[in-house]
Structure formats: structure tokens, C-alpha cells
VMD Tcl script that draws the C-alpha trace (Angstrom):
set ca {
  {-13.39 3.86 -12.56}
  {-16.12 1.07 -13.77}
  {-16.88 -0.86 -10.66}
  {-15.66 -4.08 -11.05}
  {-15.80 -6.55 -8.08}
  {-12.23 -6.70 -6.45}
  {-12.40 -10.87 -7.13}
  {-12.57 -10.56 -10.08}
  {-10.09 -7.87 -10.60}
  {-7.77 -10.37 -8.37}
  {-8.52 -12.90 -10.75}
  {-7.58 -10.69 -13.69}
  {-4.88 -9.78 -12.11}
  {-3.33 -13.25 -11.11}
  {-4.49 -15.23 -14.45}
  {-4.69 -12.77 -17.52}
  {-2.71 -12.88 -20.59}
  {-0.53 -10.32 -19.80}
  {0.85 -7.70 -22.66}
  {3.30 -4.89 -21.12}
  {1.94 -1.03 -23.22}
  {5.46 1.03 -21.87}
  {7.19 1.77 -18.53}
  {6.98 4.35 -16.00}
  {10.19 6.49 -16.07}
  {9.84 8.08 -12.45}
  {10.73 6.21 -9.29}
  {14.14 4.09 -8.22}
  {12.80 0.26 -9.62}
  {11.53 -0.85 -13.13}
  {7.77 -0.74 -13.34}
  {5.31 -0.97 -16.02}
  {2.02 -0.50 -17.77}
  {0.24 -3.47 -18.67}
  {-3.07 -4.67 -20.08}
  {-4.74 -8.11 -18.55}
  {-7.35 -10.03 -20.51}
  {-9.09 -12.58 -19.02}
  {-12.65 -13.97 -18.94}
  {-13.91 -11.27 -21.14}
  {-12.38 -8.79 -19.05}
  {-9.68 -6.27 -20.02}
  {-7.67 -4.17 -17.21}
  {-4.76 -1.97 -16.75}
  {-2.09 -2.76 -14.50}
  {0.68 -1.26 -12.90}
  {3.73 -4.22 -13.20}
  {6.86 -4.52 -10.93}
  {8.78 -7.24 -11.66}
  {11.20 -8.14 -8.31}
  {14.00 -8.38 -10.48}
  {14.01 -4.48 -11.22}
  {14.08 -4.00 -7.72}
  {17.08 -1.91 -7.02}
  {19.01 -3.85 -4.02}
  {18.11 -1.80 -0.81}
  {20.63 -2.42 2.66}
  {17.55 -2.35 4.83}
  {15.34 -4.71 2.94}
  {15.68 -8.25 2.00}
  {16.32 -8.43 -1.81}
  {13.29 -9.04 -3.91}
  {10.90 -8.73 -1.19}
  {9.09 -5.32 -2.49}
  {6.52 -6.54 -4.70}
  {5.59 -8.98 -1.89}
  {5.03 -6.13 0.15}
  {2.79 -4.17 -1.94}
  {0.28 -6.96 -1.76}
  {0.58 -7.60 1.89}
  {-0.41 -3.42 1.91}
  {-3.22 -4.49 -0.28}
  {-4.49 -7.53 1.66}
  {-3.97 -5.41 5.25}
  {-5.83 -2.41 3.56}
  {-9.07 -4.86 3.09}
  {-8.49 -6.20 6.22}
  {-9.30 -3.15 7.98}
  {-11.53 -2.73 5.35}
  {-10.81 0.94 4.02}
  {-10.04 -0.18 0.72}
  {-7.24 2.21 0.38}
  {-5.14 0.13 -2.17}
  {-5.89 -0.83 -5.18}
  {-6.42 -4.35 -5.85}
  {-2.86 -6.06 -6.18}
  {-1.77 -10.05 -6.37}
  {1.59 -11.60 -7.11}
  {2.37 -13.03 -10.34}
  {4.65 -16.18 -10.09}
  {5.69 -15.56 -14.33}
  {5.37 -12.49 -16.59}
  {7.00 -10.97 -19.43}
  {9.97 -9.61 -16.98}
  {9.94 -12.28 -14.09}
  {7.67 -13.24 -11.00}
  {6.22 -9.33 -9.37}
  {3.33 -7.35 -8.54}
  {0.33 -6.35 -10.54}
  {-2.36 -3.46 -9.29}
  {-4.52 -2.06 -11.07}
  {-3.85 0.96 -12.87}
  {-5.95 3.98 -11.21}
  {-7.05 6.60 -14.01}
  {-6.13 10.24 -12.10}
  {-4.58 13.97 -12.73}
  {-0.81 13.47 -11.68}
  {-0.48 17.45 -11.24}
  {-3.02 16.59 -8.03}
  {-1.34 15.41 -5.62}
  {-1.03 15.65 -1.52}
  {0.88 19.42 -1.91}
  {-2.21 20.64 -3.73}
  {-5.17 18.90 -2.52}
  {-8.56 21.20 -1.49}
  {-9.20 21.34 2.16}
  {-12.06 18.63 2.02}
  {-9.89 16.00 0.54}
  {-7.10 16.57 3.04}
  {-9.48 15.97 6.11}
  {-10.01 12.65 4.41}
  {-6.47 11.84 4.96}
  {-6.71 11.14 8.81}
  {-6.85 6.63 7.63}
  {-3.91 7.34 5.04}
  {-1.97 8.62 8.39}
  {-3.16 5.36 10.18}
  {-2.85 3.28 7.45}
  {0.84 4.56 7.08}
  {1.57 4.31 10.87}
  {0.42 0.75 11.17}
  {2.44 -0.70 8.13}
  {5.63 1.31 8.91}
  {5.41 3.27 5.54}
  {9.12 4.38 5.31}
  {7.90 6.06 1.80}
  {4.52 8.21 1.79}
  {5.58 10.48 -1.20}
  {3.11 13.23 -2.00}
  {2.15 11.67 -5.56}
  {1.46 8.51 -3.91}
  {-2.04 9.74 -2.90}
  {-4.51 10.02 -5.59}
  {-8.06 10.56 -6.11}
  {-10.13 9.16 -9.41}
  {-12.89 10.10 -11.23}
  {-15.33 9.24 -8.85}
  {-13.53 11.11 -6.20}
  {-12.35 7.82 -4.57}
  {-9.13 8.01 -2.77}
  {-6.32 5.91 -3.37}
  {-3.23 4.73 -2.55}
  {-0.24 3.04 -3.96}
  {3.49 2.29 -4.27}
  {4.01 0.68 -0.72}
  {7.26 -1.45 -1.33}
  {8.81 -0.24 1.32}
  {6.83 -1.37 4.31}
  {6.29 -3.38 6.97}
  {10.05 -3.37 8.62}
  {10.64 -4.45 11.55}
  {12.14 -0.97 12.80}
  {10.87 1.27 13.15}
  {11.34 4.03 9.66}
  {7.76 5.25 9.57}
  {8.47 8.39 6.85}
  {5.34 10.27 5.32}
  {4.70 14.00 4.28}
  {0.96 13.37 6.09}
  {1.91 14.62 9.77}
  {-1.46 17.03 9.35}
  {-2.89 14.66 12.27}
  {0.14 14.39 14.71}
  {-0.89 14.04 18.17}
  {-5.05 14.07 17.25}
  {-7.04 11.75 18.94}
  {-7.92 8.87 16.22}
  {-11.40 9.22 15.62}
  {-13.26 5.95 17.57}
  {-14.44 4.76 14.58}
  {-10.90 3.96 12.93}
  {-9.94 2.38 16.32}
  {-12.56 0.23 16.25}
  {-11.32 -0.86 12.78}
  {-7.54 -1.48 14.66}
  {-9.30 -3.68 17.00}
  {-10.91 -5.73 14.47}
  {-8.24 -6.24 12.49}
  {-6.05 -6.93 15.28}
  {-8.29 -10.08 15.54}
  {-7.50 -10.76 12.67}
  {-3.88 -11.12 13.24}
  {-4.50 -14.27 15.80}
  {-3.20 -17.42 14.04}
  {-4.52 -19.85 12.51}
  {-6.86 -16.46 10.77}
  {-6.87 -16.34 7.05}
  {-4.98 -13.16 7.17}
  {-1.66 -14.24 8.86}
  {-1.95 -17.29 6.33}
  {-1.57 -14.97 3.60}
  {0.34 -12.21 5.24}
  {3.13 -15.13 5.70}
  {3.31 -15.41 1.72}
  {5.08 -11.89 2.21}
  {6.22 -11.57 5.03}
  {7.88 -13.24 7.75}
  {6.89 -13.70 11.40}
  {8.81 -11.23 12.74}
  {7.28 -8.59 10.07}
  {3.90 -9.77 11.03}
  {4.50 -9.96 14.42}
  {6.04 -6.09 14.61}
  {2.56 -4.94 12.46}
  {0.51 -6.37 15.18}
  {2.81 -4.81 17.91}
  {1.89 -1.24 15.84}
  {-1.68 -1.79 15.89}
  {-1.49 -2.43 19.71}
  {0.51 0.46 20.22}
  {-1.42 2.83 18.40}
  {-4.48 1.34 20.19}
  {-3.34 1.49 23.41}
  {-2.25 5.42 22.48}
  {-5.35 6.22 20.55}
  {-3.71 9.49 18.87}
  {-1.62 9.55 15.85}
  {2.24 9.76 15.70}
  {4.27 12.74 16.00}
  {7.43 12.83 13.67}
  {10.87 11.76 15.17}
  {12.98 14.50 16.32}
  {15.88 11.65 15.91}
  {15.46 10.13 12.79}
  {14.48 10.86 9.38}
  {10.53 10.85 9.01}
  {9.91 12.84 5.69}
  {10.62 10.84 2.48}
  {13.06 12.32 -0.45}
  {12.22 13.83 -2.82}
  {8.42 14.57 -1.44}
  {6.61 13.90 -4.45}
}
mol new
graphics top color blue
foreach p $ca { graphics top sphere $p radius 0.5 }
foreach p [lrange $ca 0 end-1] q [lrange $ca 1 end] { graphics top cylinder $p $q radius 0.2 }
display resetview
């Protein structure tokens, strides 16, 4: 991937003429490829439109793209830059939604099939997952690019309050988390304190009781310092895995 600064991706992102190539046929909502020119810049983008969200009895109705840039914006926080860059697009071709950038990667490589060096690199994805109550860590949602970069994506269904934390990366369940990670939990705990920039636009997507339940998870997992076990009373696997 050329490296671009992530401003000026964001900038793409939020202010590019915006064409829509095709759509992506996998997956439960209506999302699509798109090219952004702006500035002398052209990207690719992964668009989801709220209004192709399918209605979901444990979300609020067209709050998913929201949430895949408050994963984004809590991903720099900590600064692991795990997500790609993402921003919300009041108007587009199919309605308001979420652009990322499109990451170039093999889609037969995926967290079922990854070499043993790229699943020790997992241990912030776990974290990462933990803290935002990822109630949808599919195996294909972890991807690696051309310059061996790891990313991840499709985080929609995050940040409940409730706790419906569901992943296929339980490799680290009941590890101490290395001290450099909680050190980055700490941090961005800080972070959290109103009036910081990051609860100002964390609110955009979220509401206080979301943001007040992902500072309760940093705490906890703090406090803890080892990563999560899964539930022997609820469901903590997503379906299907990939």
C-alpha cells in the first residue's frame, strides 16, 4: 500500500467525488467499492451506506457505519493503527455511511490459515476486540497487505453496552497482556476524560452510555491485566467463522 498520510486519506475520504466500481456480495448489509478523487488524489474505498443496514434487535437502527469509525478513531487512539482509515459521509450515491479505505490483500489468507509469526502478532487484535466489545471478529476480517501490515476491518457491530464480546482469536485467553499494550490502555484511558478530543468525537457515534461502558472495559482489563477467556454462558464465537 503507497503510504499516504492518514489526513489526507481522511480528507479523501470525507470530501472526494465519489464514483461507486460494484458491490461486495458477501456479508448481511449492502456495501461497496468505490473510487475517491480529490486534490489530485485517487483512493479506493470500501462504502456502507446506513440505509443497507439490515435492522438488528440489539442495535439501534442505522448506527453501524457510525461504529466503524468510532473503531477507527479508538484504534488511533491507542495508537496501533489497526483500522484502516474510515470517516462518515453525510451524502453519497446511496445515502449518508461509512467510507475506509480499501486494503489490497489475498482473501484465501485469512485468520484459519495464517503462519505462526503472523498469529503471535494477533495478541492487540485480541485487546483491541476485548475493549470495543467486538460481537463479530470473523476470520476474514483480519488481513495482512503487501507490506505485511496487519489490518483490520468490518467492526459494525461494536461497542454495546453488554456485554457480546464474540471473536475466533481466543489464542491468548488467560495470558498476561504484555506491559507494553497496558501501558497503551492506560493512555488511552486518559483519553476518555471529558472535555478530551476523543470523547468529543466518540459522541458523534456513540452515546454516553456506549462510551462510558468502553471506558469501564479498558479499566477492567487493566485492573485484570490478562486477556479474556470465552463465556461458558453465552455465545462468544461468531457465525459463520469466516
Amino acid at each position: 500500500m503507497v503510504a499516504i498520510p492518514t489526513a489526507r486519506i481522511i480528507e479523501c475520504l470525507e470530501h472526494g467525488e465519489l464514483a461507486v466500481e460494484g458491490q461486495f456480495m458477501w456479508g448481511s448489509n449492502y456495501t461497496f467499492l468505490a473510487t475517491l478523487s480529490h486534490d489530485n488524489q485517487t483512493l479506493q474505498a470500501v462504502y456502507k451506506p446506513t440505509q443497507g443496514e439490515r435492522p438488528l434487535w440489539d442495535f439501534p437502527q442505522h448506527s453501524l457505519a457510525g461504529r466503524e469509525v468510532a473503531a477507527f478513531l479508538v484504534s488511533e487512539a491507542l495508537g496501533w493503527e489497526l483500522v484502516p482509515p474510515t470517516a462518515f459521509r453525510a451524502q453519497g450515491l446511496a445515502g449518508p455511511g461509512s467510507l475506509q479505505l480499501f486494503v489490497a490483500h489475498d482473501p484465501e489468507y485469512h485468520y484459519f490459515n495464517l503462519t505462526p509469526e503472523h498469529q503471535q502478532r494477533l495478541r492487540p487484535v485480541a485487546l483491541f476486540d476485548a475493549l470495543i466489545n467486538n460481537a463479530d471478529r470473523k476470520g476474514g476480517h483480519i488481513l495482512f497487505d503487501a507490506d505485511d501490515k496487519l489490518w483490520l476491518i468490518d467492526h459494525g457491530l461494536c461497542f454495546h453496552i453488554e456485554p457480546k464480546l464474540r471473536t475466533v482469536v481466543w489464542d491468548f485467553a488467560e495470558q498476561p497482556i504484555l506491559p507494553e499494550l497496558l501501558e497503551d490502555l492506560r493512555t488511552f484511558l486518559g483519553k476518555l476524560e471529558p472535555p478530551q478530543e476523543l470523547t468529543t468525537q466518540l459522541s458523534v457515534y456513540l452515546n454516553a452510555g456506549e462510551i462510558q461502558a468502553l471506558a469501564q472495559r479498558a479499566e477492567q482489563l487493566i485492573a485484570s491485566g490478562y486477556f479474556p477467556s470465552p463465556s461458558a454462558d453465552e455465545r462468544s464465537y461468531p457465525w459463520p467463522p469466516i
